[in-house]
Structures are given as structure tokens and as C-alpha cells.
OpenMM code with the backbone's topology and positions (N, CA, C; nanometers):
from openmm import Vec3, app, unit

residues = "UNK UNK UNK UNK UNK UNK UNK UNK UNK UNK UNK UNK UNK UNK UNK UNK UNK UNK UNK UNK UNK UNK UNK UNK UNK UNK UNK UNK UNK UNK UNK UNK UNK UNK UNK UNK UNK UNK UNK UNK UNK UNK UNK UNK UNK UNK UNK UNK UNK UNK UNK UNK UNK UNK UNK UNK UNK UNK UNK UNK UNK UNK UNK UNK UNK UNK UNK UNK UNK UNK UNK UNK UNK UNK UNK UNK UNK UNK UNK UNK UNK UNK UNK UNK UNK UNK UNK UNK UNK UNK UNK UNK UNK UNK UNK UNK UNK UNK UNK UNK UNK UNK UNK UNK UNK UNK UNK UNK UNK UNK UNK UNK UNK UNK UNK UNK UNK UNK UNK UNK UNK UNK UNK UNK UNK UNK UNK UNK UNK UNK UNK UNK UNK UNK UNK UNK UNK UNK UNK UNK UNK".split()
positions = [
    Vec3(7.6924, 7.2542, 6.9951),
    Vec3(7.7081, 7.2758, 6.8542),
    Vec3(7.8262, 7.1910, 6.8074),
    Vec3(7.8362, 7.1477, 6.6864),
    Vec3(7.9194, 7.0752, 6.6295),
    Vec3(7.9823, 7.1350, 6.5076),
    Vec3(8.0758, 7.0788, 6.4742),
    Vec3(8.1640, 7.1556, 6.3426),
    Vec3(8.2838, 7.0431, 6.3078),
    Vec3(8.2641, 7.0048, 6.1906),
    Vec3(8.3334, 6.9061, 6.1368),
    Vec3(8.4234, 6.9660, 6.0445),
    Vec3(8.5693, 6.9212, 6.1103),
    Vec3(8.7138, 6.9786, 6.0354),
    Vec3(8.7792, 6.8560, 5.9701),
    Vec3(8.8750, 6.9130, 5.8816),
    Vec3(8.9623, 6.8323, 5.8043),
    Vec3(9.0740, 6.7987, 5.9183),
    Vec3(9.1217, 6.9290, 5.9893),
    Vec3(9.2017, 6.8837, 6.0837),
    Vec3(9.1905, 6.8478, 6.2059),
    Vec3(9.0870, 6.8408, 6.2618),
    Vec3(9.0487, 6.8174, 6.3898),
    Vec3(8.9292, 6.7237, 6.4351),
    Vec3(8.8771, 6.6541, 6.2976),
    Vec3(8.7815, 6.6029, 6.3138),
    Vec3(8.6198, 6.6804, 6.3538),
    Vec3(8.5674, 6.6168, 6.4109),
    Vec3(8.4427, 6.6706, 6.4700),
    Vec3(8.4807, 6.7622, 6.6030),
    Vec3(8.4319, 6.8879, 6.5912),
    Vec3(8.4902, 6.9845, 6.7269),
    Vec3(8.3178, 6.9794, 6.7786),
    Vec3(8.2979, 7.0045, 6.9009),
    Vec3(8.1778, 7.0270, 6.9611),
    Vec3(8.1907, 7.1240, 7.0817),
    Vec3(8.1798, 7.2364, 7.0514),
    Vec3(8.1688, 7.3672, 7.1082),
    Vec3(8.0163, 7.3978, 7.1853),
    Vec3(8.0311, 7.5061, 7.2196),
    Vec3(7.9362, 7.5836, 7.2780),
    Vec3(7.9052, 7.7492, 7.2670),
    Vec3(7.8085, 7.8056, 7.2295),
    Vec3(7.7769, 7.9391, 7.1627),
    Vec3(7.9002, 8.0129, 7.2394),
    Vec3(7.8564, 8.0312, 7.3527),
    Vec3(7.9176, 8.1373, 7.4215),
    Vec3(8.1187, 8.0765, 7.4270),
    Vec3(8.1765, 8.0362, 7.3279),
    Vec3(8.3000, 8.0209, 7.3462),
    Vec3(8.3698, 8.0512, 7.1958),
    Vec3(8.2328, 8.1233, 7.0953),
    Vec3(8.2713, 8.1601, 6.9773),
    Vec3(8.3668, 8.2971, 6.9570),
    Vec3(8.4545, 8.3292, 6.9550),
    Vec3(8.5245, 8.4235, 6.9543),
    Vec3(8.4803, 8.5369, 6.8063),
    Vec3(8.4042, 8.6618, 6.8284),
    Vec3(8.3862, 8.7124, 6.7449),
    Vec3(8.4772, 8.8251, 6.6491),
    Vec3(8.5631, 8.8121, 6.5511),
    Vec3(8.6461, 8.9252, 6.4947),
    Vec3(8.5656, 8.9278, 6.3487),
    Vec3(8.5432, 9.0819, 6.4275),
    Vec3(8.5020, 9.1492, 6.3288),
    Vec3(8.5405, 9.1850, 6.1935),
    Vec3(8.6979, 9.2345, 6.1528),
    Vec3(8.7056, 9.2352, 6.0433),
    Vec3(8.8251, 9.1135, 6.0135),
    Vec3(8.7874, 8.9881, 6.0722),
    Vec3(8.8253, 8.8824, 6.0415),
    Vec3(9.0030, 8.8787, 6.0511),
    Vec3(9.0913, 8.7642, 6.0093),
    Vec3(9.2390, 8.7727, 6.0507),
    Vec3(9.2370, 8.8040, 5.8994),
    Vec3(9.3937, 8.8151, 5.8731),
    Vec3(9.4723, 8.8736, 5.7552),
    Vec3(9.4643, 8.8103, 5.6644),
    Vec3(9.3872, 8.8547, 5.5963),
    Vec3(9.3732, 8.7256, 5.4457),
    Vec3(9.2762, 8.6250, 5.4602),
    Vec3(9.1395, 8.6702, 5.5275),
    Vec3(9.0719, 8.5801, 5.5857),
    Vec3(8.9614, 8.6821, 5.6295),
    Vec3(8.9248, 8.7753, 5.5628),
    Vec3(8.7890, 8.8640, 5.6006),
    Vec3(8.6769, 8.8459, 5.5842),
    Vec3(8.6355, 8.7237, 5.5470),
    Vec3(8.5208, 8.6346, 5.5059),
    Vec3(8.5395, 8.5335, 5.6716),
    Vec3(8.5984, 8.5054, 5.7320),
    Vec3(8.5962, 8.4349, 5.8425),
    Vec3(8.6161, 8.5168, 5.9870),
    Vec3(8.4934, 8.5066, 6.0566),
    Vec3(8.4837, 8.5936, 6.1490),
    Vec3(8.4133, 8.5682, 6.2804),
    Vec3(8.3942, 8.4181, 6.2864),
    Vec3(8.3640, 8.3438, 6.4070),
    Vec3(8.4727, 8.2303, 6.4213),
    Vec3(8.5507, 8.2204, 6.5594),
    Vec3(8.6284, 8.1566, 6.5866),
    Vec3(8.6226, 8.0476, 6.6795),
    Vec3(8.6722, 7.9778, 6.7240),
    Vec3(8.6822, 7.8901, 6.8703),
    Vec3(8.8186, 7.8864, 6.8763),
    Vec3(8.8660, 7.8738, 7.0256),
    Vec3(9.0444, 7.8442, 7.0285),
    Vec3(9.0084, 7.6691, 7.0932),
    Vec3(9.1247, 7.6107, 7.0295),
    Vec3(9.1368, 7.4558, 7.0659),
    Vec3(9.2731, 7.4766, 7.1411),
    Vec3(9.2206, 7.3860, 7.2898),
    Vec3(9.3339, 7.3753, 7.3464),
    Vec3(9.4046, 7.2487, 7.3438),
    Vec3(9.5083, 7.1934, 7.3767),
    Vec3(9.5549, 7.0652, 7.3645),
    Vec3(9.6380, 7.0523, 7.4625),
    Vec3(9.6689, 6.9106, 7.5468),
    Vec3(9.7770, 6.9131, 7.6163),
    Vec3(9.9091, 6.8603, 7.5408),
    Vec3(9.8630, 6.7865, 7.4823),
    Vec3(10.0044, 6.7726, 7.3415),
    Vec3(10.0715, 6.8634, 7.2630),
    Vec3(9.9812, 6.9449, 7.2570),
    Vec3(10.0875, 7.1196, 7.1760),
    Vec3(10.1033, 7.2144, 7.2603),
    Vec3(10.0969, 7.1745, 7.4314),
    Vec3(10.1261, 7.3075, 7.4498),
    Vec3(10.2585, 7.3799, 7.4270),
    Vec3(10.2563, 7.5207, 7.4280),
    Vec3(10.2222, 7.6055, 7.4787),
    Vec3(10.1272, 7.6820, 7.3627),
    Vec3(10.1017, 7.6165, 7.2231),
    Vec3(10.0414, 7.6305, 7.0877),
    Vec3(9.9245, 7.6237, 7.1437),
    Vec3(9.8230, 7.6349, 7.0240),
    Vec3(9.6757, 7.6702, 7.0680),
    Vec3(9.6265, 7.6950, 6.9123),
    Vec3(9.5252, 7.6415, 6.8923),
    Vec3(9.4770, 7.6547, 6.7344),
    Vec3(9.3811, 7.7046, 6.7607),
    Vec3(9.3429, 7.8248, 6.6324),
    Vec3(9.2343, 7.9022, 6.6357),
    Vec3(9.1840, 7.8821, 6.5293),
    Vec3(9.0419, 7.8062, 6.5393),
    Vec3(8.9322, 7.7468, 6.4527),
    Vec3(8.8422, 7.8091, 6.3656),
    Vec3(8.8276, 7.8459, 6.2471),
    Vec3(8.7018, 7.9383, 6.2261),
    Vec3(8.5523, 7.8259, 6.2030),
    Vec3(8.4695, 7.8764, 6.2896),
    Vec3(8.3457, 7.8365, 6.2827),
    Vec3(8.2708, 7.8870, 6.0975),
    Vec3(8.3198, 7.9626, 6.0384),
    Vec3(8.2664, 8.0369, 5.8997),
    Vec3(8.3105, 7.9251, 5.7962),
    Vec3(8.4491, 7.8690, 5.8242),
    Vec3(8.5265, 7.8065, 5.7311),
    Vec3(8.5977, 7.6901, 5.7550),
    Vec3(8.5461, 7.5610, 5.7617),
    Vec3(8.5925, 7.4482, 5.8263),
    Vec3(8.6885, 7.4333, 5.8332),
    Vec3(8.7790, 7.4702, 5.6769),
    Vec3(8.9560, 7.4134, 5.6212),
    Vec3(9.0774, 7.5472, 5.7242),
    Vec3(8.9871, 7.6502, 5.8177),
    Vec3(9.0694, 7.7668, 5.8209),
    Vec3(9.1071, 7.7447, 5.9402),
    Vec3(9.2421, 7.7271, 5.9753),
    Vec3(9.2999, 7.7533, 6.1721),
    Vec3(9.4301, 7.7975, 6.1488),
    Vec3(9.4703, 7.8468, 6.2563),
    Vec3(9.5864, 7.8914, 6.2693),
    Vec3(9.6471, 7.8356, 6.4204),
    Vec3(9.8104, 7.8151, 6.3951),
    Vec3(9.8453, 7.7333, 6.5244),
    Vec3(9.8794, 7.9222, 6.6157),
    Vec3(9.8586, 7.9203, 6.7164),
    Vec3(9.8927, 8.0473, 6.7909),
    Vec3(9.9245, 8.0335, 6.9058),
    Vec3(10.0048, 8.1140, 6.9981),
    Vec3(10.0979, 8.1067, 7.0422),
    Vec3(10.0670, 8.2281, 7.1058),
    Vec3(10.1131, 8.2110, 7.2913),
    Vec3(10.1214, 8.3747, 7.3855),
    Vec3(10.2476, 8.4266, 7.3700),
    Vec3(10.2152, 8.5510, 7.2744),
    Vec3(10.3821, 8.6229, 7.1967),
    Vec3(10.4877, 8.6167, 7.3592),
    Vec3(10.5096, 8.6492, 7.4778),
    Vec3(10.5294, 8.6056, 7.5952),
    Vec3(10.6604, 8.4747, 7.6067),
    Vec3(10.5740, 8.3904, 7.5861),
    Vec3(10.6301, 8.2843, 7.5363),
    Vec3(10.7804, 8.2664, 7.4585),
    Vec3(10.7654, 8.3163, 7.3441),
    Vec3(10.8507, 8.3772, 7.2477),
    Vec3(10.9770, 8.4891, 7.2644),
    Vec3(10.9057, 8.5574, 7.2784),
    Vec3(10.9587, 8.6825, 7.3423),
    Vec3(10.9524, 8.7652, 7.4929),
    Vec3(11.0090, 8.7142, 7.5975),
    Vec3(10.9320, 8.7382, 7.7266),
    Vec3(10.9779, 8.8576, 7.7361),
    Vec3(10.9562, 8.9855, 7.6707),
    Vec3(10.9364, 9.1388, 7.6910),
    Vec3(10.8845, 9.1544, 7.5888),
    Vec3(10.7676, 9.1088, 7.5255),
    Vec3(10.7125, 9.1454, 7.3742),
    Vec3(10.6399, 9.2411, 7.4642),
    Vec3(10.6453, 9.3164, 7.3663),
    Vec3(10.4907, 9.4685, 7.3979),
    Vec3(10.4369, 9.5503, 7.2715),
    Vec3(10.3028, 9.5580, 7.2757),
    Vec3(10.2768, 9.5973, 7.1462),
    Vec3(10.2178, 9.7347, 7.1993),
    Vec3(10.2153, 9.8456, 7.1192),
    Vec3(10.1867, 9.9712, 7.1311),
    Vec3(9.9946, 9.9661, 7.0890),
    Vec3(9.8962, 9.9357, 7.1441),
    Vec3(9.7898, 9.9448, 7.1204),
    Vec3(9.7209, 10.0385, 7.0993),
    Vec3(9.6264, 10.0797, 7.0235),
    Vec3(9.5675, 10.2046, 6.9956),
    Vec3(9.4551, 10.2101, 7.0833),
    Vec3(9.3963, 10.3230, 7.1587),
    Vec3(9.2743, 10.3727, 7.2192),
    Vec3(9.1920, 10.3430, 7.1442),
    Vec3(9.1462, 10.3383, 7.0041),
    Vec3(9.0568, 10.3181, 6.9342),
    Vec3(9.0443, 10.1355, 6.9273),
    Vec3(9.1738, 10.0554, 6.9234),
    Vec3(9.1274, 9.9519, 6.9479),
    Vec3(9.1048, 9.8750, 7.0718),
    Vec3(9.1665, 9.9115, 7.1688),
    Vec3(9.0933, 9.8879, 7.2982),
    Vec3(8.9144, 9.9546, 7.3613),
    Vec3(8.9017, 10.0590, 7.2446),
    Vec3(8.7578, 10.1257, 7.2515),
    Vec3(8.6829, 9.9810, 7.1857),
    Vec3(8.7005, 9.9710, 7.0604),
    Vec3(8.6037, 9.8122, 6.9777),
    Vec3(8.6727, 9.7218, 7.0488),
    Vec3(8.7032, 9.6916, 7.1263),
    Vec3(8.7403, 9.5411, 7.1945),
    Vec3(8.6015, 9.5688, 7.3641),
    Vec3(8.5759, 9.7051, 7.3874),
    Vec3(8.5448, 9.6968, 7.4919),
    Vec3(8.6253, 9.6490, 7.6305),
    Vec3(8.8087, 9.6681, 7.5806),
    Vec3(8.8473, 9.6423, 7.7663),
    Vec3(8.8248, 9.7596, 7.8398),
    Vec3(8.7887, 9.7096, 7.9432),
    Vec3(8.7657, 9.8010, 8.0429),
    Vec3(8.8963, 9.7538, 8.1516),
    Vec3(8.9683, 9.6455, 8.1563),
    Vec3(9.1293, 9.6661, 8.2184),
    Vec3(9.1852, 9.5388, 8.1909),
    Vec3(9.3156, 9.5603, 8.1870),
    Vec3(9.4153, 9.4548, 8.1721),
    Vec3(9.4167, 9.3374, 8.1453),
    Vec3(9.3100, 9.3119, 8.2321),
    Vec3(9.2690, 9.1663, 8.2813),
    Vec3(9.1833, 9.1106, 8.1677),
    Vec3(9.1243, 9.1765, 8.0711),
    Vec3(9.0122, 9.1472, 7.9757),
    Vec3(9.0995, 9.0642, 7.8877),
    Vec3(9.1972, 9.1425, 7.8458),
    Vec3(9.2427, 9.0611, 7.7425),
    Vec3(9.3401, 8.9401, 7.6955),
    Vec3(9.3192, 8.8599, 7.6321),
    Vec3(9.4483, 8.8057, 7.5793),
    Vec3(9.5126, 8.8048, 7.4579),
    Vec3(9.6403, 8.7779, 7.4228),
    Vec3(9.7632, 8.8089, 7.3114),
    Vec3(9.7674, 8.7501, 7.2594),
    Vec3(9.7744, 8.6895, 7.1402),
    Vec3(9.7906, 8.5920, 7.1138),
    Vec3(9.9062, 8.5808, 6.9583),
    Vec3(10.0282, 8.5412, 6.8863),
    Vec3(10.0361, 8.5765, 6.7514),
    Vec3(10.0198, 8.4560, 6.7097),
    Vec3(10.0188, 8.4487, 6.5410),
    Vec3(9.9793, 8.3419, 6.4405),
    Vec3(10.1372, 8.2633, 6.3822),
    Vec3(10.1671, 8.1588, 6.4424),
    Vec3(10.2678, 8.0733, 6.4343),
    Vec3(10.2254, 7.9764, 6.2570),
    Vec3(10.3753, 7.9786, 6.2367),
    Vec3(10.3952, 7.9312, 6.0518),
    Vec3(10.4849, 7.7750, 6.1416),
    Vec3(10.4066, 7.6725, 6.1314),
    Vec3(10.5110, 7.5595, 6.1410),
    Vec3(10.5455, 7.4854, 6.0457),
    Vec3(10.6451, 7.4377, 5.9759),
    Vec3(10.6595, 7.4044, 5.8669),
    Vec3(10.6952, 7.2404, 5.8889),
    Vec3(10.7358, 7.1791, 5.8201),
    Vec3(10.7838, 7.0547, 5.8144),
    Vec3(10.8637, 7.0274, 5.8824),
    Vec3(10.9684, 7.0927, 5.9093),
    Vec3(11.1066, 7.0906, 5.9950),
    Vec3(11.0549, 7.1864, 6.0894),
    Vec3(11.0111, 7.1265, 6.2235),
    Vec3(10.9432, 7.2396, 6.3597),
    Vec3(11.0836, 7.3543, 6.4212),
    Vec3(11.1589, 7.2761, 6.3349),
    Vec3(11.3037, 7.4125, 6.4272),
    Vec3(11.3072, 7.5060, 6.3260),
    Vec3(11.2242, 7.5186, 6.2014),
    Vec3(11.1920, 7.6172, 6.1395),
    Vec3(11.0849, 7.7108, 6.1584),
    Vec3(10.9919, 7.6953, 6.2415),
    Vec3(10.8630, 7.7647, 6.3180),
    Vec3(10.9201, 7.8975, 6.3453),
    Vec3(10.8490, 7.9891, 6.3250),
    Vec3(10.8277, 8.1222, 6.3441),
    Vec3(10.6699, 8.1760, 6.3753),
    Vec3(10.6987, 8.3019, 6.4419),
    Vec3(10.5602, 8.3797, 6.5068),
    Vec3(10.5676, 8.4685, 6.3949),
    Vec3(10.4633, 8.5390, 6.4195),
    Vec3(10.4303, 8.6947, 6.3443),
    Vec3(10.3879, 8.8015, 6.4801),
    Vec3(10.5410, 8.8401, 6.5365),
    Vec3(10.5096, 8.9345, 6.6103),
    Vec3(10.4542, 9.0710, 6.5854),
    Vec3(10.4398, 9.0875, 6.4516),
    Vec3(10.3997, 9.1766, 6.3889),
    Vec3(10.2447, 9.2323, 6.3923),
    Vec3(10.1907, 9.1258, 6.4025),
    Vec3(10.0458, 9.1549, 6.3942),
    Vec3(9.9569, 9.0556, 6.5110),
    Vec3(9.9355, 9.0785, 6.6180),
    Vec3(9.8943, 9.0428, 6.7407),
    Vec3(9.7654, 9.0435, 6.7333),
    Vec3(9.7159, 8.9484, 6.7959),
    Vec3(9.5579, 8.8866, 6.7939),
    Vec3(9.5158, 8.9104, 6.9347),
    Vec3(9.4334, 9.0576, 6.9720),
    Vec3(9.4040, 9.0450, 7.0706),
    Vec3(9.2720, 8.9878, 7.1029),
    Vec3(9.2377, 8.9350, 7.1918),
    Vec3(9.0486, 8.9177, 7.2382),
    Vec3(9.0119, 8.9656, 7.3803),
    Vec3(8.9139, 9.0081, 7.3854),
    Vec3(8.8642, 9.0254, 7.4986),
    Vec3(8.7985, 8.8830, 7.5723),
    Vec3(8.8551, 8.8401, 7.6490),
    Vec3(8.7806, 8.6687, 7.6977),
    Vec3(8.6460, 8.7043, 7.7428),
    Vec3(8.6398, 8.8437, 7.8014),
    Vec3(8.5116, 8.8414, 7.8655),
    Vec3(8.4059, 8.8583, 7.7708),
    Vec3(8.4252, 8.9543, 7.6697),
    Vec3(8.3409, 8.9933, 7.5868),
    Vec3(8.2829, 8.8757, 7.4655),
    Vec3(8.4158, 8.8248, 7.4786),
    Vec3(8.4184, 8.7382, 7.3048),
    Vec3(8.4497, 8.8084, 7.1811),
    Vec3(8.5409, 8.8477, 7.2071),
    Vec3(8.5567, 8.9447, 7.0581),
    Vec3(8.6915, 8.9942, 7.0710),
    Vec3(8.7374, 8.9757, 6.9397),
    Vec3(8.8990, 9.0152, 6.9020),
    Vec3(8.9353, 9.0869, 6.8045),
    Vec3(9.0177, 9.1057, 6.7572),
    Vec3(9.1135, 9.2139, 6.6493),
    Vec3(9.2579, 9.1704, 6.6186),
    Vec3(9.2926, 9.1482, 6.4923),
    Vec3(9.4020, 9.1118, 6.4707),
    Vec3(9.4394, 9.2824, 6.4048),
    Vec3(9.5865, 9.3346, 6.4943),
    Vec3(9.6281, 9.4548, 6.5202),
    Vec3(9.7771, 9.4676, 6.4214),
    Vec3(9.7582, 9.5302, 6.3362),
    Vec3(9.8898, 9.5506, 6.2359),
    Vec3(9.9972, 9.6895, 6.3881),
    Vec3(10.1052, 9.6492, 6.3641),
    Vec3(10.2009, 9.7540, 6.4763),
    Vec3(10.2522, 9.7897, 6.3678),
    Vec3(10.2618, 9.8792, 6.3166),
    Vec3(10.2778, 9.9688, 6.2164),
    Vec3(10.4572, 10.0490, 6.2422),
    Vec3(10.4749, 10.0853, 6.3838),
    Vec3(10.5669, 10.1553, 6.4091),
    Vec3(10.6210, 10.0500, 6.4604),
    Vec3(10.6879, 9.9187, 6.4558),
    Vec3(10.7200, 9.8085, 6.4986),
    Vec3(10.8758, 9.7757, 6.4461),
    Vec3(10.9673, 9.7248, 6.5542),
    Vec3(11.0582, 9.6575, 6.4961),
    Vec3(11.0729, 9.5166, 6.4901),
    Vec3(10.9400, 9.4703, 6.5387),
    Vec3(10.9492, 9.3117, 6.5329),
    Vec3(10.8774, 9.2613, 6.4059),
    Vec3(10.9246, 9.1115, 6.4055),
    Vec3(10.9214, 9.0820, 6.2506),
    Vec3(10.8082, 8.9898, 6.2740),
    Vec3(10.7945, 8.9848, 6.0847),
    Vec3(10.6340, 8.8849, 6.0786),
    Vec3(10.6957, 8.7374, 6.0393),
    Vec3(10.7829, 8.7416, 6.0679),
    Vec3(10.8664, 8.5778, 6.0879),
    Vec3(10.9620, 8.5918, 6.1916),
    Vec3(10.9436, 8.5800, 6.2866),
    Vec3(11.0481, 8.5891, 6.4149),
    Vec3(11.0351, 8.4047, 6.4384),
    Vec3(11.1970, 8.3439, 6.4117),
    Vec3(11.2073, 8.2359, 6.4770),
    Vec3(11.1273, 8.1815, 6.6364),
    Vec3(11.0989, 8.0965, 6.6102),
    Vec3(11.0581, 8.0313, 6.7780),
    Vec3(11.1982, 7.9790, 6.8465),
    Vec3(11.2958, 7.9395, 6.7106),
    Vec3(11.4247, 7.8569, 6.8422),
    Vec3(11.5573, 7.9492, 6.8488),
    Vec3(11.6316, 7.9539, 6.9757),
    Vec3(11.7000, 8.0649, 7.0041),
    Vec3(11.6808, 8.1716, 7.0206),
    Vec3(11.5495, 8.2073, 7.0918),
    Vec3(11.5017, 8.3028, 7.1760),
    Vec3(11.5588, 8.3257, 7.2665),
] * unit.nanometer
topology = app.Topology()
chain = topology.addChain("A")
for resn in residues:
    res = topology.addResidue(resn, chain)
    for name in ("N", "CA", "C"):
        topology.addAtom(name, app.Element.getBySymbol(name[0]), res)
């Protein structure tokens, strides 16, 4: 399958690597099929593509990375609609703001993008009882 972006040019995927979220990311509930682009030039970044909406990605980032004791308090109900059945299912992911000046980059530890790799399917998770912020610097971690 193919999918022609403004930012990425022509992407050419494959069904089974569409990442399905259901009630879509934040401000973006009309977009609800994804792909993640990997790169060896941005790592440890990672852009998440919507297949619904050509102009829509987000650069993202393993909160880990950032914060190496991030932990988010997950709900039973959303590990029930993700279908993990253990640990291993899932991955973390938050939605990075890079601006013009990259030593201005910040995460949104606030609201964590989980997916199930096995399943194909994710949830972007508001932490409600949270003290981490939805602009947490990337430099001087």
C-alpha cells in the first residue's frame, strides 16, 4: 500500500503494520489508522503517520528516554481495550513538540500513547492523577 505525504513523501506500508486507535490522538478523532516511521537519522524520535490524514504525524519518543523512571498509572479498563495479556505486548510512546530551536523540544508526559505491537491497536491515555507535565523539556534531563 502506498500513501503520499507532504512530509515524507511517498510512504509504502503494509496492512498488517497499520496501527489501529480507536478514539484517535488528542485533537485528532477523525484520524484513527496509523503507521510508525522509523529513521536512522532521528533516532531515538519516531513519527507517527496517520493513514486517514496525509498532513497528520507526530514526532514521538520512548517517554524512558526522557525520563528513565517515567511510569504511568494505567487503568484495567485500558489494558482490557488494548487486549494486553503481559508486559511484553506493549509499547510507550509520548508526542514530542519540536520547534525551530531543537533545545526547545519538549514531550507530553502527560498523555502516553500506548499500543499493543501484537494486536495493532493503541490508546492515547490522559494520567489524570499525574505530576508530570504536557511540556516536559527534552534537554537537562
Amino acid at each position: 500500500m502506498k500513501l503520499e505525504t507532504p512530509s515524507f513523501g511517498v510512504l509504502e506500508y503494509q496492512e498488517k503494520a497499520i496501527i489501529h486507535i480507536k478514539e484517535g490522538m488528542l485533537g485528532f478523532a477523525g484520524c484513527k489508522r496509523y503507521i510508525l516511521i522509523e529513521n536512522e537519522e532521528i533516532v531515538p524520535f519516531k513519527w507517527l503517520q496517520s493513514i486517514d490524514d496525509q498532513y497528520v504525524s507526530f514526532p514521538v519518543i520512548d517517554p524512558h528516554i526522557v525520563l528513565r523512571n517515567y511510569t504511568s498509572a494505567v487503568t484495567l479498563e485500558d489494558l482490557h481495550n488494548l487486549e494486553i495479556e503481559q508486559e511484553g505486548d506493549v509499547i510507550m510512546l509520548v508526542v514530542a513538540v519540536i520547534p525551530e530551536n531543537p533545545q526547545n523540544a519538549t514531550v507530553n508526559l502527560r498523555a502516553p500513547l500506548l499500543i499493543n505491537h501484537r494486536r495493532m491497536i493503541g490508546k492515547q491515555v490522559i494520567l489524570t492523577n499525574s505530576s508530570y507535565h504536557t511540556h516536559q523539556p527534552l534537554s537537562g534531563n
